[in-house]
ZAGU-298542 format. One line per 5 residues: number of its first residue (from 1); their letters; for each residue x, y, z of N, C-alpha, C. Coordinates in steps of 0.1 Angstrom, whole numbers. Layout:
residues N
NUM = a = X,Y,Z,X,Y,Z,X,Y,Z | ...
//
This chain:
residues 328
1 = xxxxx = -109,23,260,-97,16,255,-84,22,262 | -75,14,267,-62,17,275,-57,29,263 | -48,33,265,-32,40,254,-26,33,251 | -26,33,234,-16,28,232,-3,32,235 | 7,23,240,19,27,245,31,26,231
6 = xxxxx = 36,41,232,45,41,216,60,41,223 | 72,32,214,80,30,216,92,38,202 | 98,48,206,105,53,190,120,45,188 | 122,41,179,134,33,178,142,46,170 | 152,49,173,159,59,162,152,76,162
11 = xxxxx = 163,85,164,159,100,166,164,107,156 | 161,108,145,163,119,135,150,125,131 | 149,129,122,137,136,118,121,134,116 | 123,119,115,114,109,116,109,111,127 | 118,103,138,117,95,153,109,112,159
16 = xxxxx = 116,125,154,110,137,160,100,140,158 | 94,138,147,81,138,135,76,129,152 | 76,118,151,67,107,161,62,114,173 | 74,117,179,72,119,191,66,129,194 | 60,140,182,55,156,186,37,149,174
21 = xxxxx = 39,134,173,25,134,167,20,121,175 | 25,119,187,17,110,196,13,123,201 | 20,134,207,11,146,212,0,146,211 | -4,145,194,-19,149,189,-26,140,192 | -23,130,198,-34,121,196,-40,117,210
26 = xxxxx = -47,117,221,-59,114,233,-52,103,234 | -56,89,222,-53,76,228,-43,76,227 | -32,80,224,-15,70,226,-5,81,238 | 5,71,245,14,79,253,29,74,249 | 39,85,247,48,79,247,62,68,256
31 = xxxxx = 61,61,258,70,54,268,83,59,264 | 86,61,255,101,69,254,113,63,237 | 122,69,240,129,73,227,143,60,229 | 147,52,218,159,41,222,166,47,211 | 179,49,214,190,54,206,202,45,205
36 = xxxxx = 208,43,195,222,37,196,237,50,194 | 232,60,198,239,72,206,241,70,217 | 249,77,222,248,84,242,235,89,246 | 228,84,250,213,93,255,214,102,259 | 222,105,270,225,120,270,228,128,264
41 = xxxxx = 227,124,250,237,137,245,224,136,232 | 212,130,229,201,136,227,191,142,238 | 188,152,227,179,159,230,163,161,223 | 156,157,227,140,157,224,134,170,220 | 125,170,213,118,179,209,107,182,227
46 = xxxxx = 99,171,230,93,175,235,96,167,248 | 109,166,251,109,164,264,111,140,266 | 112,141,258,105,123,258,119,119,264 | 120,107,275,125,101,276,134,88,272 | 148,90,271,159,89,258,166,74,269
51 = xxxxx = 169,62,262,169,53,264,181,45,254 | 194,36,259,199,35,251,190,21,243 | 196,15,228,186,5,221,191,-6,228 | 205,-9,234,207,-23,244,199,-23,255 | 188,-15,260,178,-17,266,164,-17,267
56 = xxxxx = 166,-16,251,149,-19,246,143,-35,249 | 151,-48,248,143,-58,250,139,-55,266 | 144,-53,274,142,-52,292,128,-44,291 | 128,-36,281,110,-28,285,102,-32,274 | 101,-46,270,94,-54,262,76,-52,267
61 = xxxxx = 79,-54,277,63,-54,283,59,-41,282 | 62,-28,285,59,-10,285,56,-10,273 | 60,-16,263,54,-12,251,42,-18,243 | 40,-13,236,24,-21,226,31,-17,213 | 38,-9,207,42,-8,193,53,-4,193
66 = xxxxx = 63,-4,188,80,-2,184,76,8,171 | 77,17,167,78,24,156,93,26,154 | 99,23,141,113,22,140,114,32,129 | 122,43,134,126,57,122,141,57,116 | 147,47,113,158,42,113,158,43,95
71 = xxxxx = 169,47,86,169,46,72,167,33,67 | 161,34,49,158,20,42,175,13,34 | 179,25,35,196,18,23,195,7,36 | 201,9,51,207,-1,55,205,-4,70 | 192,4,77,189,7,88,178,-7,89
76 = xxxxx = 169,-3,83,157,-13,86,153,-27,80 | 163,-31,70,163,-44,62,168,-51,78 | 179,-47,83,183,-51,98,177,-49,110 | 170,-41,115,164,-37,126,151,-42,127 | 144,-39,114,129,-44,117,126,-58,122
81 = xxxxx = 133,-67,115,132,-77,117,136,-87,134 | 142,-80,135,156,-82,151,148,-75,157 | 137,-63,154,128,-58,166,117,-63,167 | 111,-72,155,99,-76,151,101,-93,164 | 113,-98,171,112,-108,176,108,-106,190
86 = xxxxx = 107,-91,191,109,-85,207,94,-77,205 | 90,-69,197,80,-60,200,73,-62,186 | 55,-56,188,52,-54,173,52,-42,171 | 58,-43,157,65,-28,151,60,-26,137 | 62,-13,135,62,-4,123,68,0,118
91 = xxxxx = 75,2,102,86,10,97,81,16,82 | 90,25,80,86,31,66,90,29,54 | 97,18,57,107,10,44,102,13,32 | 109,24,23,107,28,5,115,25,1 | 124,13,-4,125,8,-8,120,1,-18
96 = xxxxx = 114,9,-34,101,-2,-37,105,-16,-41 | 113,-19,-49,117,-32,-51,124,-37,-46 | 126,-35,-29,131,-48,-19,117,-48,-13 | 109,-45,-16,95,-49,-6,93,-64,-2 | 93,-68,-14,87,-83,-13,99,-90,-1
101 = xxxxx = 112,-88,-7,122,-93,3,122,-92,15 | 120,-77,17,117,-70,35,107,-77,43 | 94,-77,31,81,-86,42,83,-98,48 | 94,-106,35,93,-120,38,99,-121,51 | 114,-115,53,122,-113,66,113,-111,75
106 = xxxxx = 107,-98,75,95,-93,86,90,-105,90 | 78,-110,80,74,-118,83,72,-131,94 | 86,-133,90,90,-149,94,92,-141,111 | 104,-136,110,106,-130,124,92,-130,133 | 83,-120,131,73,-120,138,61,-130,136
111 = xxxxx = 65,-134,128,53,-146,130,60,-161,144 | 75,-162,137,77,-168,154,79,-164,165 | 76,-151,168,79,-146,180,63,-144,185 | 52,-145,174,40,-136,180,38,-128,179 | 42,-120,171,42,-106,167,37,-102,158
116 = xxxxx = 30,-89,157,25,-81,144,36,-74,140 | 38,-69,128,43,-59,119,36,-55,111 | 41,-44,110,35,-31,98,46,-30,91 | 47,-28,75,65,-23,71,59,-16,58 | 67,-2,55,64,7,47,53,15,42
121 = xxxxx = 51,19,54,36,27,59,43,42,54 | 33,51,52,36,67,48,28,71,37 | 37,80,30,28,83,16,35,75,8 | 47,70,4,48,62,-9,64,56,-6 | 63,43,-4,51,32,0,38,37,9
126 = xxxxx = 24,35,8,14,38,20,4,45,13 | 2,58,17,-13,64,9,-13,59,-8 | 2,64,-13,0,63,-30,-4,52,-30 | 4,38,-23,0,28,-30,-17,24,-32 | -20,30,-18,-37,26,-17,-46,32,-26
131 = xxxxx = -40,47,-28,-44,50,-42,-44,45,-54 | -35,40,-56,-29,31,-71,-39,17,-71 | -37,13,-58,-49,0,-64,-62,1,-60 | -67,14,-56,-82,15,-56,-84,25,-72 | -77,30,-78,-77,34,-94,-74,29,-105
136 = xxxxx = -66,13,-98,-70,2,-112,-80,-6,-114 | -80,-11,-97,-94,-17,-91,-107,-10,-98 | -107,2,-100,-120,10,-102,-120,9,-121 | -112,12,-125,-108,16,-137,-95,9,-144 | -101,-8,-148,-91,-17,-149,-85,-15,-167
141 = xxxxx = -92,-6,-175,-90,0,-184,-80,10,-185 | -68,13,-184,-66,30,-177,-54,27,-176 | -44,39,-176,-27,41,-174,-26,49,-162 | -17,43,-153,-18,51,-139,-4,59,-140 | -4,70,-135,6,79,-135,15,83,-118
146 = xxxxx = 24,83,-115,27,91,-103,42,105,-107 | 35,113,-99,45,123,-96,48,127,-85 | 60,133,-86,66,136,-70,67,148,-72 | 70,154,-62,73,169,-57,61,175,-61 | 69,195,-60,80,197,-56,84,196,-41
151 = xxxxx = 92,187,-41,99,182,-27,113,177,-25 | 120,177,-14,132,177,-10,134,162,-12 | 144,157,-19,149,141,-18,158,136,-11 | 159,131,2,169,134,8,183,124,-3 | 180,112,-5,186,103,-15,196,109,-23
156 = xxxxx = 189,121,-31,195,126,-40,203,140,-36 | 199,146,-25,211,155,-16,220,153,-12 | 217,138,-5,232,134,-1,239,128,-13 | 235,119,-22,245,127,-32,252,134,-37 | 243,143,-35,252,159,-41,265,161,-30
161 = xxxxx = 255,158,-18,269,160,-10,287,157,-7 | 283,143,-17,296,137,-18,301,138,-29 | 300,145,-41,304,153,-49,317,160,-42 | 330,156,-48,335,165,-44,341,182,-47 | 342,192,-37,342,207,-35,326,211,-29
166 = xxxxx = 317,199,-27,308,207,-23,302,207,-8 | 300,219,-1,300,220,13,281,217,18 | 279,220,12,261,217,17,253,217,2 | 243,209,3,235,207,-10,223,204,-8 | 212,205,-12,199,202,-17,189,198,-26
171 = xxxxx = 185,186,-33,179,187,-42,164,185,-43 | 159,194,-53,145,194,-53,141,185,-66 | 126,177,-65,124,169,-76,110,176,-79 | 114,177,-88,97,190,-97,89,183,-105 | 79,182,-103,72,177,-116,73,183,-128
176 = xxxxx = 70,182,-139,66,189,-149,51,188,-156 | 47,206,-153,36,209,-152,28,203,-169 | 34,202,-178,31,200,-190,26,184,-191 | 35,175,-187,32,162,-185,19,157,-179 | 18,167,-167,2,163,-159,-8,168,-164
181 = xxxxx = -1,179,-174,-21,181,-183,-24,175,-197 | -8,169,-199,-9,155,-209,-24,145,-199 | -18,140,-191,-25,129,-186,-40,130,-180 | -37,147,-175,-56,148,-177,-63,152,-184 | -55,151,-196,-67,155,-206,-72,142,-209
186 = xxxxx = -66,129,-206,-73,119,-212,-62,112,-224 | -54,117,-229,-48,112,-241,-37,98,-236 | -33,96,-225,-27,86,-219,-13,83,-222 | -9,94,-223,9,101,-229,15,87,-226 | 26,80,-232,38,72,-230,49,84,-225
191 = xxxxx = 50,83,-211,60,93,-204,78,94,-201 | 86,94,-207,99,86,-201,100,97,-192 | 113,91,-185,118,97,-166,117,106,-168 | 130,117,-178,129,130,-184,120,139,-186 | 109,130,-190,99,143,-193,85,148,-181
196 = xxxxx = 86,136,-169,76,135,-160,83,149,-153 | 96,147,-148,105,150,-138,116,160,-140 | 118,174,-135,132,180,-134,138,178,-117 | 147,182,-120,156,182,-105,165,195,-105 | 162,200,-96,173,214,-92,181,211,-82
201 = xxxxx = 193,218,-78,203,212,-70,207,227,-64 | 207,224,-55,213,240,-46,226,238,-40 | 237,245,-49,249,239,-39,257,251,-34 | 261,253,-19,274,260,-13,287,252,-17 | 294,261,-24,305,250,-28,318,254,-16
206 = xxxxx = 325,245,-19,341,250,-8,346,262,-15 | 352,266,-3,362,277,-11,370,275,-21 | 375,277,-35,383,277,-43,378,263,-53 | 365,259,-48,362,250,-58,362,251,-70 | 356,242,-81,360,242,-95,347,243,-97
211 = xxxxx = 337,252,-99,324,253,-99,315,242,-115 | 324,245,-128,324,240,-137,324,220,-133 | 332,218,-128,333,205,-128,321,200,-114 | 323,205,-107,308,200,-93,293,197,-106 | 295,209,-112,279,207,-116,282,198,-132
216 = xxxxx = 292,196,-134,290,181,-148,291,169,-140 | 297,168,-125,292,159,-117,284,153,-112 | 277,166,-109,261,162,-108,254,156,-119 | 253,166,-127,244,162,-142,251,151,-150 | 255,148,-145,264,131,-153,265,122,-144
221 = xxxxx = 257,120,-131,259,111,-120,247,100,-122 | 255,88,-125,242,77,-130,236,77,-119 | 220,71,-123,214,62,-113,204,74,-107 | 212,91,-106,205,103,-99,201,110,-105 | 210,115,-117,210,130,-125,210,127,-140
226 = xxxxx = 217,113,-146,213,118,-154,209,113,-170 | 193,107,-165,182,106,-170,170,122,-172 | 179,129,-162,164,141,-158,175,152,-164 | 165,162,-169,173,176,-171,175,182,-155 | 187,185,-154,192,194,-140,198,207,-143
231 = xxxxx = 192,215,-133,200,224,-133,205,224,-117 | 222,231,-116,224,232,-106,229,245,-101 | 226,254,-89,225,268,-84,232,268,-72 | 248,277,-72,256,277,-64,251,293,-59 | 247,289,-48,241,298,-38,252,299,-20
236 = xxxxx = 249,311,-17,260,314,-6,254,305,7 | 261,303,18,258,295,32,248,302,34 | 246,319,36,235,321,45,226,318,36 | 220,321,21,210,318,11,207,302,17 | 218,296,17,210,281,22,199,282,32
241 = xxxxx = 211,289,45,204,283,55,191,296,57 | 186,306,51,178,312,49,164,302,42 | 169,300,33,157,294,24,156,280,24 | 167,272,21,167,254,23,167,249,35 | 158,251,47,164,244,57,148,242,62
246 = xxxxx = 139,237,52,129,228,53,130,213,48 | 117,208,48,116,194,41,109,191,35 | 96,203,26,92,201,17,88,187,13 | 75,184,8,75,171,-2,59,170,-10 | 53,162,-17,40,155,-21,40,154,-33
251 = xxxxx = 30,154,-40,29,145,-52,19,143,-56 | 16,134,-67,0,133,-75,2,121,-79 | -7,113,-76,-12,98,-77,-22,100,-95 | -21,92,-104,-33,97,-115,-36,83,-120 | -49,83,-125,-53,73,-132,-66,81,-145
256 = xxxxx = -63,74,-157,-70,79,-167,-71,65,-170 | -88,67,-172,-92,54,-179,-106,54,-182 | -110,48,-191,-123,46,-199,-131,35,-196 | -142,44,-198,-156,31,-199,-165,32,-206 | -177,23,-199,-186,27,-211,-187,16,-224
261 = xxxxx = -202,15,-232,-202,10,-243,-185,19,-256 | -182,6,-258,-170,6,-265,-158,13,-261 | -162,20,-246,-150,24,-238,-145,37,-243 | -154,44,-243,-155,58,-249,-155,73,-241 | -158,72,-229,-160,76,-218,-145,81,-211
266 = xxxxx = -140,87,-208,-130,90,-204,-131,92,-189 | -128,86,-178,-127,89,-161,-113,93,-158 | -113,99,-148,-104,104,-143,-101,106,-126 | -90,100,-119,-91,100,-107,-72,105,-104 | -74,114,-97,-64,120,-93,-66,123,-75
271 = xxxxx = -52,117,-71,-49,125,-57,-38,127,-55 | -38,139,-44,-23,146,-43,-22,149,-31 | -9,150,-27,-3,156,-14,5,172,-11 | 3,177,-6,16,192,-6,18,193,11 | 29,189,11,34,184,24,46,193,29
276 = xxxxx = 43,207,37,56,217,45,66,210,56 | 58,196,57,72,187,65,71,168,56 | 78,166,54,79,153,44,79,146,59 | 90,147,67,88,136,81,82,140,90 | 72,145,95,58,150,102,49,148,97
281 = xxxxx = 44,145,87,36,138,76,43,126,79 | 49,121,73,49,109,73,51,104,89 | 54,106,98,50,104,115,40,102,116 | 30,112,111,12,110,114,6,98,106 | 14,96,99,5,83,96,13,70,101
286 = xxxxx = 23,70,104,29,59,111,18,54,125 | 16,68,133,7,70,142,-5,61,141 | -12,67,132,-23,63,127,-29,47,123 | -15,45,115,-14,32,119,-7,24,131 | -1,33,140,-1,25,154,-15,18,158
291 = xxxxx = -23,30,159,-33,23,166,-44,12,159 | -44,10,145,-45,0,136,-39,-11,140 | -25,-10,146,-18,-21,145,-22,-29,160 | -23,-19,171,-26,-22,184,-43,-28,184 | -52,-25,175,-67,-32,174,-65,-45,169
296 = xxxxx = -54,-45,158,-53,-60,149,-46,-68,160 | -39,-67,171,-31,-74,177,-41,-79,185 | -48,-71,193,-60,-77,202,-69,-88,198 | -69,-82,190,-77,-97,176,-68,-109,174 | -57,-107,180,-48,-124,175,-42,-121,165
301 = xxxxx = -41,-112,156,-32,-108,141,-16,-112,148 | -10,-118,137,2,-118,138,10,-119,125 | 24,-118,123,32,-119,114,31,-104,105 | 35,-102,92,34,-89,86,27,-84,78 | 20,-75,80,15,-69,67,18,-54,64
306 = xxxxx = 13,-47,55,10,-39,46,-2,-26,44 | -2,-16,36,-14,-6,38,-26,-16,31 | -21,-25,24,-34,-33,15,-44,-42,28 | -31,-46,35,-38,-55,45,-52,-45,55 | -50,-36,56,-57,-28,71,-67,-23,67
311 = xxxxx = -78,-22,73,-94,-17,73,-87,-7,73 | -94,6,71,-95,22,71,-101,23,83 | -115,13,91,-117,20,99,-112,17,114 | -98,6,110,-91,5,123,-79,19,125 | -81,27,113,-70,43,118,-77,49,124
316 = xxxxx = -88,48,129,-94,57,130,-95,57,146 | -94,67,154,-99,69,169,-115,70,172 | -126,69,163,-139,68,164,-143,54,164 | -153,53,165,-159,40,167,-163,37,158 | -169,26,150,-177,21,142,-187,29,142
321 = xxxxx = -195,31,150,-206,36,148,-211,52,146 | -199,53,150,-193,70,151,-190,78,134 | -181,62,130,-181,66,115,-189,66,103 | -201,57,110,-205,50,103,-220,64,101 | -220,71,115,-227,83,115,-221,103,108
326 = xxx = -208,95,111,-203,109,107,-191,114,92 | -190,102,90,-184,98,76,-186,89,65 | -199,83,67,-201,74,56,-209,82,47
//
């Protein structure tokens, strides 16, 4: 089978995640990096060739898949679609409840152009979700649980950020260890936001800030802070950049549910992630599903789909019979 030829739309942490996890992989090469920057004035992790995005349609043919690392507030509701007419693409759109809207857009686009899409691939939208409906599918009896962390939000950092007096911020989203041995023991807890979830907030404040008012800012900021108990920790620049200047993330997918004569039986299915890069992890499976996406295209697939839509054993770089010898 040829390489697949990968195309990165957008260079931040994502697009850099991509480009250092086509590395790992035999079948794919990168054709290069499209920026709506000065190209010159990015710089690559590994060297990849930087391209401005008014000349992505002209290398329409060089490519086989567009992977677009572009944000969900207001990057890819626009882009995927407008790229989905030119190339078949992939994005990581978390957004959970604009999904349906996203696909439809997606959709239409590349279904009149010929095109495949992929939209909100990763761990959640992506692995959790496939976990979530192979654990009700299994266990249609049963209360499904998710948790996050501990991991870095970017969502809720930059928030913090625009708080004002504060110079650099961080927030971490914690599970609460108590809640998850509610749910494994079987008892099938009624959980509100509060009790799943804490959030800690690491802030360098400005000089002469009002330290009292930043942090009732935080902890009183609808929509972020305050449904969850927070605490927030004014720590010095170098403590930041000593210790915060990862990206942390994962989580725990749960289903508790019963079977059995009169449903007495208690099962239990749990999976989890612990992730030392949130967007390098999530790269590798964008990846992954590249080459899923470049097998379904060969086939005539077109228009959009989803992690529900795709065989498992189109991620795979083995063969059918390979898998079917070494992992079934």
């Amino acid at each position: 089978m040829n390489k697949v030829r990968i195309g990165i739309a957008g260079y931040g942490n994502l697009g850099r995640g991509v480009e250092l996890a086509v590395a790992q992989n035999d079948d794919m090469e990168l054709v290069g990096v499209f920026t709506r920057r000065d190209p010159a004035s990015v710089k690559t992790a590994a060297g990849a060739k930087v391209y401005s995005m008014d000349d992505a349609a002209s290398m329409a043919d060089d490519i086989d898949v567009m992977i677009i690392c572009g944000g969900s507030a207001t990057d890819l509701p626009k882009q995927t679609p407008e790229l989905a007419k030119i190339f078949n693409v992939i994005d990581s759109f978390d957004t959970h409840a604009r999904i349906p809207e996203h696909f439809a857009n997606v959709d239409k686009a590349a279904k009149e152009s010929g095109h495949l899409a992929f939209i909100s691939l990763g761990w959640d939208p992506g692995l959790f979700s496939l976990n979530r409906l192979y654990a009700e599918s299994i266990l249609p009896n049963g209360k499904t649980y998710t948790f996050w962390g501990k991991g870095v939000s970017q969502g809720h950092s930059d928030a913090i950020r625009r708080v004002e007096g504060v110079k650099r911020g961080i927030q971490y989203t914690v599970p609460i260890e108590s809640a998850m041995e509610a749910v494994r023991s079987g008892s099938q807890p009624d959980l509100t936001t509060r009790q799943k979830h804490l959030r800690e907030c690491w802030v360098v404040a400005e000089e002469g800030a009002d330290l009292a008012k930043i942090e009732e800012s935080i902890k009183n900021m609808k929509n972020y802070f305050d449904e969850y108990d927070t605490t927030v920790n004014f720590i010095s620049e170098e403590e930041f950049d000593a210790v915060h200047n990862k990206m942390p993330h994962g989580g725990f997918v749960m289903r508790s549910g019963m079977t059995g004569d009169g449903e007495k039986t208690h099962q239990m299915i749990e999976y989890s992630l612990k992730l030392e890069s949130n967007p390098e992890f999530t790269a590798s499976v964008l990846i992954c599903y590249a080459r899923a996406l470049a097998r379904l295209k060969a086939e005539g697939a077109t228009g959009c789909k989803t992690a529900f839509d795709i065989a498992p054993a189109y991620l795979s770089p083995l063969s059918a019979e390979e898998l079917r010898s070494k992992m079934l």
